[in-house]
N, CA, C and O atoms as a MOPAC input file, in Angstrom:
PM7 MOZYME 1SCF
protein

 N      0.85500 1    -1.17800 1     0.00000 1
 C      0.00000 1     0.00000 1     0.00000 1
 C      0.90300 1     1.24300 1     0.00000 1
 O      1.82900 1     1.29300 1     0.80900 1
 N      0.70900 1     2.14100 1    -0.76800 1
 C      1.55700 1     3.45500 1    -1.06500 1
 C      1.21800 1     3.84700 1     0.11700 1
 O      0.26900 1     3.36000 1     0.73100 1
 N      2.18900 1     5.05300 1     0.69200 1
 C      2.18400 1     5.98700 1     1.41300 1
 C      1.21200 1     7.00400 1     1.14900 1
 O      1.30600 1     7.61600 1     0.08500 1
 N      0.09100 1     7.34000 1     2.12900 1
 C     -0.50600 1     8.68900 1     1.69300 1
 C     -0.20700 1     9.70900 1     2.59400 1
 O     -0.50100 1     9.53500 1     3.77600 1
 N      0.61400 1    11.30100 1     2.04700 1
 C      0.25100 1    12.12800 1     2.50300 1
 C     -0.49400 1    13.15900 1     1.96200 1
 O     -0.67400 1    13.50700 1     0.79500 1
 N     -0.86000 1    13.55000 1     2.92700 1
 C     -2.29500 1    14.81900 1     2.92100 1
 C     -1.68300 1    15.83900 1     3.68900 1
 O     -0.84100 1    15.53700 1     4.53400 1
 N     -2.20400 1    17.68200 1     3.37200 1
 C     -2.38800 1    18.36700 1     4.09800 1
 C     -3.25700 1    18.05500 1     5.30200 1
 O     -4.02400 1    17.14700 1     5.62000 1
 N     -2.87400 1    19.04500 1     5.77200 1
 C     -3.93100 1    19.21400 1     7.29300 1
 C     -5.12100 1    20.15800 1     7.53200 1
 O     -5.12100 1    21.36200 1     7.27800 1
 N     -6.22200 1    19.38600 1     8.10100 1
 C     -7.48200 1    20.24300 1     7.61600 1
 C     -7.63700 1    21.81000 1     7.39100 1
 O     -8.48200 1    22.38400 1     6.70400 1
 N     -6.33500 1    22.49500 1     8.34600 1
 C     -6.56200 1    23.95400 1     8.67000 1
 C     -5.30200 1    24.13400 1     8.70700 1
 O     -4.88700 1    23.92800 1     9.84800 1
 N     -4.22000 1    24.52300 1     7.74000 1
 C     -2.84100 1    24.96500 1     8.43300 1
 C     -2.66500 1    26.38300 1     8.73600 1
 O     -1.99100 1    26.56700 1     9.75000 1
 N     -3.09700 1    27.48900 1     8.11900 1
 C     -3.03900 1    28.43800 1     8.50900 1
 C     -3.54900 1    29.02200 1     9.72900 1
 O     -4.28300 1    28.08400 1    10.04200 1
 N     -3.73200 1    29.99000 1    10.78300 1
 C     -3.60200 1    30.50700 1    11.84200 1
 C     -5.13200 1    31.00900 1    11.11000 1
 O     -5.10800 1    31.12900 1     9.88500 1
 N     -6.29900 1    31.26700 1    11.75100 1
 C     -7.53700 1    31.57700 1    11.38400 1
 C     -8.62700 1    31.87400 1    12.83700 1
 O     -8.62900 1    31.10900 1    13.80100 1
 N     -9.61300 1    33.27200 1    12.73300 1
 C    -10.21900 1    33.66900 1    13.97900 1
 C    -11.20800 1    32.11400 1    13.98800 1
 O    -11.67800 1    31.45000 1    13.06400 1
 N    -11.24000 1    31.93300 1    15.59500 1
 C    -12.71000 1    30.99700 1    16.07300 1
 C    -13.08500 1    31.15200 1    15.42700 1
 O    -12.84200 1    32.26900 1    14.97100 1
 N    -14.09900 1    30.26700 1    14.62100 1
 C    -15.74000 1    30.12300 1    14.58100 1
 C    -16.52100 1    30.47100 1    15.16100 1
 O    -17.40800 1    31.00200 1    14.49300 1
 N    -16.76200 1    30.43500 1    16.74600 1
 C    -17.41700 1    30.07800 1    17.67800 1
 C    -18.07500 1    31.54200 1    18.10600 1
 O    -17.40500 1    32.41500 1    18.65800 1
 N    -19.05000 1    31.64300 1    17.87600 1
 C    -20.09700 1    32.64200 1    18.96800 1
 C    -19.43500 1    32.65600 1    20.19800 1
 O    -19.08100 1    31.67000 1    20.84500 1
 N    -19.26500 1    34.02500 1    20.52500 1
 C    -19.04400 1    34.11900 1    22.05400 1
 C    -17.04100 1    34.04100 1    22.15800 1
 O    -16.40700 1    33.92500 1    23.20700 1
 N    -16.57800 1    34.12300 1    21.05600 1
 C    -15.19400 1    33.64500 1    21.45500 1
 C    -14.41000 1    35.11600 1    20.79500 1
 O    -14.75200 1    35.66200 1    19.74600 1
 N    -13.57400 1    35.45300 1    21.47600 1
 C    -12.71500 1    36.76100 1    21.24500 1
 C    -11.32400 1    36.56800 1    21.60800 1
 O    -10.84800 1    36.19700 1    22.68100 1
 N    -10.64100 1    36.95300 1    20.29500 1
 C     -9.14800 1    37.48100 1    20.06000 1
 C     -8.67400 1    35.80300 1    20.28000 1
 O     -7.79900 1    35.62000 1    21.12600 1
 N     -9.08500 1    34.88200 1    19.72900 1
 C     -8.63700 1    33.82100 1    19.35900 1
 C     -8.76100 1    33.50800 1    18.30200 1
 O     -9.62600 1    33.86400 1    17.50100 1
 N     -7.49700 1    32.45600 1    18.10200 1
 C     -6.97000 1    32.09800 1    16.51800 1
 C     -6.89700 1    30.57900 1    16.39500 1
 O     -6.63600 1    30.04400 1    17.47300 1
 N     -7.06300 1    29.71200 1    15.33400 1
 C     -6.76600 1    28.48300 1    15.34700 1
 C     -6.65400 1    28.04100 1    14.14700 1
 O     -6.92200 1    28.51900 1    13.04400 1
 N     -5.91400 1    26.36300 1    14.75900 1
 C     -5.43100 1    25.09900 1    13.19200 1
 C     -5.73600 1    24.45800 1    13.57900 1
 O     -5.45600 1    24.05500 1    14.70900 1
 N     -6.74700 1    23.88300 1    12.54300 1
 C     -7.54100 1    22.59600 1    12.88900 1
 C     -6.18600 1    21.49200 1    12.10200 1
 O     -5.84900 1    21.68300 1    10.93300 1
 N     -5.56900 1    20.41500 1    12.94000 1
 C     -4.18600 1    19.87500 1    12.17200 1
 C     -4.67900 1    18.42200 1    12.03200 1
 O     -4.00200 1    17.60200 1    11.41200 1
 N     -6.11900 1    18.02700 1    12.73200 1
 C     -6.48700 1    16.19600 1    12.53400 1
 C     -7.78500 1    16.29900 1    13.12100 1
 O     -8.16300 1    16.85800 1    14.15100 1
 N     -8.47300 1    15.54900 1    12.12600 1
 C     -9.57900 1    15.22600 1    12.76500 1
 C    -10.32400 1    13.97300 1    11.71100 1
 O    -10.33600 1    14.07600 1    10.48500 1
 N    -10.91500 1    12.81700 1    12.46700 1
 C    -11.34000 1    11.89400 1    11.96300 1
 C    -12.47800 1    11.45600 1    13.23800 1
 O    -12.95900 1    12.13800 1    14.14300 1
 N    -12.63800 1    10.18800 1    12.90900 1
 C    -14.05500 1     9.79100 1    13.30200 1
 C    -13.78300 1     9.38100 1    15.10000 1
 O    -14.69600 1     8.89400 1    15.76700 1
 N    -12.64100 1     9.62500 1    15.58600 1
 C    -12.09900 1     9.46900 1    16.70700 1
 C    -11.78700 1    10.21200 1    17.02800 1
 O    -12.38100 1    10.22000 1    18.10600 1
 N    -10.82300 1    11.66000 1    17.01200 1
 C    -10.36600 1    12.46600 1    17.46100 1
 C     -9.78900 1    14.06400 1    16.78400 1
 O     -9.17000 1    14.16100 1    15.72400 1
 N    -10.14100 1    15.14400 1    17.62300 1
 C     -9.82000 1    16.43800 1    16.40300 1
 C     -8.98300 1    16.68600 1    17.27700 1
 O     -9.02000 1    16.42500 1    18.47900 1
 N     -7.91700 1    17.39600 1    16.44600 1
 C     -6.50900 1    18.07500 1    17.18600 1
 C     -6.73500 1    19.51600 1    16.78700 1
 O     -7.31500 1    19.91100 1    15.77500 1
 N     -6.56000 1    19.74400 1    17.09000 1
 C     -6.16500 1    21.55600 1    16.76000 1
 C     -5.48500 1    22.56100 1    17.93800 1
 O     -5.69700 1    22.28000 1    19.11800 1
 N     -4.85000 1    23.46900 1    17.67000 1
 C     -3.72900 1    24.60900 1    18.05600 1
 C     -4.62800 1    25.70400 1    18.31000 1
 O     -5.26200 1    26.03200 1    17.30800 1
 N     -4.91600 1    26.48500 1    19.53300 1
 C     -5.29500 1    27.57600 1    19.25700 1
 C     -4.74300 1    28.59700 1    19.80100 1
 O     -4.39000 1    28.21600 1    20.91700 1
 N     -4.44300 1    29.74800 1    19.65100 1
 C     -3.85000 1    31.08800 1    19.88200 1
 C     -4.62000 1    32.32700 1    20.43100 1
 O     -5.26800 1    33.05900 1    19.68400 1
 N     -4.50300 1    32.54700 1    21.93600 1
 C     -4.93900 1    33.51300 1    22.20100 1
 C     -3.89600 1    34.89300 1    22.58700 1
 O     -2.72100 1    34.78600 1    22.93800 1
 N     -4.67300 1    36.21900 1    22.41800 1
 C     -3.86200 1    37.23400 1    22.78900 1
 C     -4.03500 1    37.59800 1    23.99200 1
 O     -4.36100 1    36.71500 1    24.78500 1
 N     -3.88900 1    38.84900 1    24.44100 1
 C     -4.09300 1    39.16900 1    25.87800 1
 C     -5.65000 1    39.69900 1    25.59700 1
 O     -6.10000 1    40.14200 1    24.54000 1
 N     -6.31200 1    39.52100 1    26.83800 1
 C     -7.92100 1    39.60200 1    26.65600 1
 C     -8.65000 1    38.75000 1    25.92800 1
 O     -9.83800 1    38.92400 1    25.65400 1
 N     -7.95500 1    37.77700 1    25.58000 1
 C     -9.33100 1    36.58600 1    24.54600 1
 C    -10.08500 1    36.03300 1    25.58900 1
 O    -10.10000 1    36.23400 1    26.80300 1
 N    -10.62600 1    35.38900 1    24.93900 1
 C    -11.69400 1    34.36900 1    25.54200 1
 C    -12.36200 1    33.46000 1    24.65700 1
 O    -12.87100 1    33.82400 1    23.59800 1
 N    -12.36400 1    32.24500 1    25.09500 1
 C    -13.84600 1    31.47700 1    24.79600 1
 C    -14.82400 1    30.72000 1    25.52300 1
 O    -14.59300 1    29.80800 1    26.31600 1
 N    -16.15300 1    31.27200 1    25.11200 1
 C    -17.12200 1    31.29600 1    26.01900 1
 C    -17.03900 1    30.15000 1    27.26200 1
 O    -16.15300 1    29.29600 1    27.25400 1
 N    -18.04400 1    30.22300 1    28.31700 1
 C    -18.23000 1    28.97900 1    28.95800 1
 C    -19.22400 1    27.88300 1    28.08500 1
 O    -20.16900 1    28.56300 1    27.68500 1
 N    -19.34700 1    26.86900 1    27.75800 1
 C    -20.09000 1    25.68700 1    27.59000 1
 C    -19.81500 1    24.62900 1    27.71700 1
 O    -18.65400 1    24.22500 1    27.66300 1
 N    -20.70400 1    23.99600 1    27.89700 1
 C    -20.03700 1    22.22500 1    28.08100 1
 C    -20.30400 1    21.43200 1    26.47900 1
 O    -21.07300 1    21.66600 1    25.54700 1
 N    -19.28100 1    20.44000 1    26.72300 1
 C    -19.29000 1    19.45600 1    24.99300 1
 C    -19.20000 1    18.40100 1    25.49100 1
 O    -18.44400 1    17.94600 1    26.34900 1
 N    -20.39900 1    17.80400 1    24.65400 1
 C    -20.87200 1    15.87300 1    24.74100 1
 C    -19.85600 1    15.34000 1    24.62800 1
 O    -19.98000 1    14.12900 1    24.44100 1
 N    -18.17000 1    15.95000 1    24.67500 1
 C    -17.25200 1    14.97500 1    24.69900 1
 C    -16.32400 1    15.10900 1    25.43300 1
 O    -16.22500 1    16.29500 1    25.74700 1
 N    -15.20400 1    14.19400 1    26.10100 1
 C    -14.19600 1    14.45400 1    27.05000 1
 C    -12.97300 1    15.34100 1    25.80100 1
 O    -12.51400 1    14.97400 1    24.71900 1
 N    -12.81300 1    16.49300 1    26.54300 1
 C    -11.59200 1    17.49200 1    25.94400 1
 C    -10.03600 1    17.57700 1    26.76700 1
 O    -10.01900 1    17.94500 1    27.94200 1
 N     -9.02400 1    17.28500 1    26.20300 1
 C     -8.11900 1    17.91000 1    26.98400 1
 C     -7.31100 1    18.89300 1    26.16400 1
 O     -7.24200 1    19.09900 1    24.95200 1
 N     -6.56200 1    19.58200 1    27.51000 1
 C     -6.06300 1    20.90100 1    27.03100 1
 C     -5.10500 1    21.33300 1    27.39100 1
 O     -5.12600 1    21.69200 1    28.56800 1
 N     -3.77500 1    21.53600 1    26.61100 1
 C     -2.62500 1    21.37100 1    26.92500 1
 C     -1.83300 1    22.84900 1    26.67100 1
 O     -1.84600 1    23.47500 1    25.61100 1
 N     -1.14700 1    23.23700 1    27.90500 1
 C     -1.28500 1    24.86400 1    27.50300 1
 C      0.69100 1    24.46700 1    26.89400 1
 O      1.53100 1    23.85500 1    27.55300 1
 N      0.83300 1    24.95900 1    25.76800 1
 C      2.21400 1    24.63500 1    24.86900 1
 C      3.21200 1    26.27100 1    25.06400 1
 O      4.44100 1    26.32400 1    25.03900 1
 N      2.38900 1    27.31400 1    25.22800 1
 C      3.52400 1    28.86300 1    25.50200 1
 C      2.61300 1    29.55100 1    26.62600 1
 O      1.55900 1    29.05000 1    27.01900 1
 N      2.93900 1    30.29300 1    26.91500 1
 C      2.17100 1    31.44200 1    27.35200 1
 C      1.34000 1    30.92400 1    29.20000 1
 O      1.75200 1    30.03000 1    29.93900 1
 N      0.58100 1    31.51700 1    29.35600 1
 C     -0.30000 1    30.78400 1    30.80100 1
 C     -1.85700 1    32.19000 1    30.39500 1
 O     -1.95500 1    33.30200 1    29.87700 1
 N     -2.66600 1    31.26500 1    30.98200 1
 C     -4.01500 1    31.74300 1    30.96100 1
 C     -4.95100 1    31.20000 1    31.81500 1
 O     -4.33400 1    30.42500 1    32.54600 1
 N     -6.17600 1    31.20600 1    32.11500 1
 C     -7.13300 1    30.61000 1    32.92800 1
 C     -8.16100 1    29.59500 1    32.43200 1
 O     -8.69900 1    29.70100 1    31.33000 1
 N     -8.38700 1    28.69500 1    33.21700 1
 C     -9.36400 1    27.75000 1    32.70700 1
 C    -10.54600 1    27.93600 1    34.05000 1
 O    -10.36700 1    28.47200 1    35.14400 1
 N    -11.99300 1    27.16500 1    33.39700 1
 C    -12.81100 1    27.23500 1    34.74100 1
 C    -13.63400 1    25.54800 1    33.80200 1
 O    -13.71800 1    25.17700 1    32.63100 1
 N    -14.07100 1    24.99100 1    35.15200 1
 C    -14.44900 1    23.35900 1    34.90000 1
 C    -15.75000 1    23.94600 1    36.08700 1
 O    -15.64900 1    24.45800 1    37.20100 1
 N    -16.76000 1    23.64300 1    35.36800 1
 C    -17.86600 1    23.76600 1    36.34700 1
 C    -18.20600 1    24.35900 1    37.14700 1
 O    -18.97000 1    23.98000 1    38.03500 1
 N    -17.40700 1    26.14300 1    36.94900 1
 C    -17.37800 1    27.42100 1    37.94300 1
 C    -16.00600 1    27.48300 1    38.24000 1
 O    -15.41300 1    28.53300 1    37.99000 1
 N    -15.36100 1    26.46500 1    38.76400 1
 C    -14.22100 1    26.42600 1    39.39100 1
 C    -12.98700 1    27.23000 1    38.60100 1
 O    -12.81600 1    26.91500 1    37.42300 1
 N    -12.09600 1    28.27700 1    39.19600 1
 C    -11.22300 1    28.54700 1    38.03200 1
 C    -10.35100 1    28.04000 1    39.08800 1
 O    -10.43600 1    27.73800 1    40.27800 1
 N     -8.96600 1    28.09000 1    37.61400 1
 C     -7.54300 1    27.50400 1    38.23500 1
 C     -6.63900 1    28.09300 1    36.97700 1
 O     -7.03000 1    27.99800 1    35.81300 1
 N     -5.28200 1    28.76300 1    37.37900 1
 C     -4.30600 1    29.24700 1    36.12700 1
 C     -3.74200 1    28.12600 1    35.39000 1
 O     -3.36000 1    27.14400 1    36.02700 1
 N     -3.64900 1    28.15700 1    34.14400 1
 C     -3.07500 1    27.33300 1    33.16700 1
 C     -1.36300 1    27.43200 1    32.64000 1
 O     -1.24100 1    28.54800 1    32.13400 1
 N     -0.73900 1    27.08100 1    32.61200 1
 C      0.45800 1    27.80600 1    32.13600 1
 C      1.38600 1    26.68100 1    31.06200 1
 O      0.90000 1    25.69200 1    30.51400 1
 N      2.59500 1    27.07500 1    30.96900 1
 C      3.38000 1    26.57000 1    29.95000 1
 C      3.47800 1    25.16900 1    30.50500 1
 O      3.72400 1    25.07800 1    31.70800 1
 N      3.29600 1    23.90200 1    29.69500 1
 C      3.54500 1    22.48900 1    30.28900 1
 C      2.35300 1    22.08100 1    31.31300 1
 O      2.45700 1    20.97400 1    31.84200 1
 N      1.47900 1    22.70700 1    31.56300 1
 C      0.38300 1    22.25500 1    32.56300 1
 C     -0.43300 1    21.35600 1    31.59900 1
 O      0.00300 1    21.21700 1    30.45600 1
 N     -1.82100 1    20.60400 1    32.03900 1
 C     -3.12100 1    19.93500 1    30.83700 1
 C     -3.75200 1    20.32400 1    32.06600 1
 O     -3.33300 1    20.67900 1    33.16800 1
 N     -5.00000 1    20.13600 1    31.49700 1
 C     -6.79800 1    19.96300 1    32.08700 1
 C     -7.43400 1    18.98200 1    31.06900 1
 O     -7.41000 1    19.11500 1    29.84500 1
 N     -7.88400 1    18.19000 1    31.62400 1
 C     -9.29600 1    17.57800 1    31.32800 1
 C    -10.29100 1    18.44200 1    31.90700 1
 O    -10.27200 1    18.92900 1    33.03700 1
 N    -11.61700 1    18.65100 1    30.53600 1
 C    -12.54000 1    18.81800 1    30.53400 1
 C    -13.35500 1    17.56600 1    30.25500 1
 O    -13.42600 1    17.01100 1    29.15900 1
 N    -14.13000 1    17.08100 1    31.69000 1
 C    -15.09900 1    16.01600 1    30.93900 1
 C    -16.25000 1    16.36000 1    30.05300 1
 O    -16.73400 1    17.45400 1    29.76400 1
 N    -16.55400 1    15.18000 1    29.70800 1
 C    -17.66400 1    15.40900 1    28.84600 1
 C    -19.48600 1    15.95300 1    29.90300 1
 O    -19.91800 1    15.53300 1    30.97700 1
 N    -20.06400 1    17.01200 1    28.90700 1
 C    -20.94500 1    17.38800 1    29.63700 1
 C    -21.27300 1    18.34300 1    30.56300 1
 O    -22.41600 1    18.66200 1    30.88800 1
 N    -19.87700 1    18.95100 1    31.12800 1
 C    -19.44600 1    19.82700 1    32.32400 1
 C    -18.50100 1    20.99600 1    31.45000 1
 O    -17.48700 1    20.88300 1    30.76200 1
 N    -19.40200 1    22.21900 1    31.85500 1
 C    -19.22200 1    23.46800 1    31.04300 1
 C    -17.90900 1    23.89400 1    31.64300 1
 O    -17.52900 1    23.68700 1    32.79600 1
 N    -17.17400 1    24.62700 1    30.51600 1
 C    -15.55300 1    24.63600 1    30.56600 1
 C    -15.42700 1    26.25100 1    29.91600 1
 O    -16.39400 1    26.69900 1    29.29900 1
 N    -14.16200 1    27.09600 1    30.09600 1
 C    -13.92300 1    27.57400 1    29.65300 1
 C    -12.55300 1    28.16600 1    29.13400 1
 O    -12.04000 1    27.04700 1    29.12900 1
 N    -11.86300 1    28.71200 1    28.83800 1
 C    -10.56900 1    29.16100 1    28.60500 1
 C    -10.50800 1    30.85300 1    28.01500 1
 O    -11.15000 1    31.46900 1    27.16400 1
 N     -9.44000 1    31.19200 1    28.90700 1
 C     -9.41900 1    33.01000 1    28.26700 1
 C     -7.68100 1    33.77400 1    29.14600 1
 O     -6.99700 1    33.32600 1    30.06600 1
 N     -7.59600 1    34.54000 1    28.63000 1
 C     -6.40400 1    35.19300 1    29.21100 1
 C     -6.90300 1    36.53600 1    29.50500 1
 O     -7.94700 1    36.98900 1    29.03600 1
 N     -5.71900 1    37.46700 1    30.70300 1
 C     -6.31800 1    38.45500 1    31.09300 1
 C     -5.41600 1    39.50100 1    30.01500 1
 O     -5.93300 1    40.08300 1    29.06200 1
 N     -3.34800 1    39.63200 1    30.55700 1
 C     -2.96100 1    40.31300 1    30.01300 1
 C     -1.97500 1    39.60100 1    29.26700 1
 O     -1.48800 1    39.91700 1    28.18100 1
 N     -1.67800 1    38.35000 1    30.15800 1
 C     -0.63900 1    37.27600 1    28.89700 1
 C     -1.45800 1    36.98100 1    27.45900 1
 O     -2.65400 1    37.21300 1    27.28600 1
 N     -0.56400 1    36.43300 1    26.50000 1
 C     -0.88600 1    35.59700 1    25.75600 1
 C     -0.58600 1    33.96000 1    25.96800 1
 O      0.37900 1    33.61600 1    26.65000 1
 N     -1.31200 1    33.14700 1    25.45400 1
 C     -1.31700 1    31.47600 1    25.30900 1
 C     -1.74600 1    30.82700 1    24.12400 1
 O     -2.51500 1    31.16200 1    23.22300 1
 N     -0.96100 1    29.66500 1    24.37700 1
 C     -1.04400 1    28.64600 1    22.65700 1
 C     -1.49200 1    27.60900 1    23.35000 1
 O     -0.64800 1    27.18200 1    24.13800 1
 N     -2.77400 1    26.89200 1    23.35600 1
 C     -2.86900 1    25.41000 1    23.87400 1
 C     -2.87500 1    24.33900 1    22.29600 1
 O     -2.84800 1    24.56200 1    21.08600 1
 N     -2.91300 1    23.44200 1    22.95400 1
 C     -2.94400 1    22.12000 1    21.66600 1
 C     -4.42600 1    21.61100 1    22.57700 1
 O     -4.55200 1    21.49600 1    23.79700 1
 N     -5.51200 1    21.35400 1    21.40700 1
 C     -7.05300 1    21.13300 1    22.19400 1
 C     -6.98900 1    19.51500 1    21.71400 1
 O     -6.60700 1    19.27600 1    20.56900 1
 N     -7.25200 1    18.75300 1    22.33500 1
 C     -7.35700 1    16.98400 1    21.89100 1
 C     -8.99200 1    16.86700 1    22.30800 1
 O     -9.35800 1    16.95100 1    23.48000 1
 N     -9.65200 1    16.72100 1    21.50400 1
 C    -11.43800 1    16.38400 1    21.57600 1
 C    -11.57700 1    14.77900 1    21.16000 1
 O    -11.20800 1    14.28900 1    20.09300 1
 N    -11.99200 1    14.32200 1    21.89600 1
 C    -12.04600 1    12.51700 1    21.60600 1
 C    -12.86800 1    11.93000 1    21.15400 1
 O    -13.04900 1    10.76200 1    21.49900 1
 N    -13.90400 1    12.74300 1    19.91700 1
 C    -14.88000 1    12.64800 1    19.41100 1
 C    -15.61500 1    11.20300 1    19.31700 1
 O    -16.83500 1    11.29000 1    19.45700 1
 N    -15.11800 1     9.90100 1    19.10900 1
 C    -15.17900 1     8.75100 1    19.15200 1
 C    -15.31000 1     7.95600 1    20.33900 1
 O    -15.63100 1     6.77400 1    20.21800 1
 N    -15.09300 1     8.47900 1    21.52900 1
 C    -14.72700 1     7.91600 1    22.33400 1
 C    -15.87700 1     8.15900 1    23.90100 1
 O    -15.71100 1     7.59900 1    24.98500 1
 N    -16.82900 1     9.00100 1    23.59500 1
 C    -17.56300 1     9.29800 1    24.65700 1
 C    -18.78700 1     8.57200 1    24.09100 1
 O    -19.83700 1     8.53800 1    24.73300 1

């Protein structure tokens, strides 16, 4: 069987999608019937909203430090830290005056 390579769904740096989400950027780099990867980039003051997702998320902060909140609860995020977000239990992520890069792992297949 030949080797296949492919680009990646999103390589360029691009604003959220998402209603409710500010001064964030992202690359969607994998996603299949099991799991989406993507990079996202916030500046100082982003945010994305609070909600919860029908799936277990983790979230891996790769530069920078920012805040996360799991069901009200906040706690600081920083360079080399993760969070699990379970599935179902509203989550959020945002920075005040730093900037942060997390890598988002969604386990789409798996909940």
């Amino acid at each position: 069987m030949p080797i296949e390579v492919k680009p990646v769904p999103r390589w360029e740096w691009s604003p959220s999608p998402h209603d409710g989400t500010r001064n964030v950027e992202g690359k969607l780099l994998l996603r299949n019937a099991r799991v989406s990867i993507a990079m996202l980039r916030f500046g100082p003051q982003a945010t994305i909203h609070e909600h919860p997702a029908p799936i277990d998320i983790d979230v891996i902060c790769l530069d920078g430090r920012g805040m996360t909140s799991l069901d009200g609860e906040q706690a600081p995020l920083g360079e080399g830290q993760q969070v699990r977000w379970p599935a179902g239990m509203s989550h959020r992520l945002w920075t005040e005056d730093d900037e942060m890069v997390t890598l988002m792992i969604e386990h789409i297949g798996t909940s």
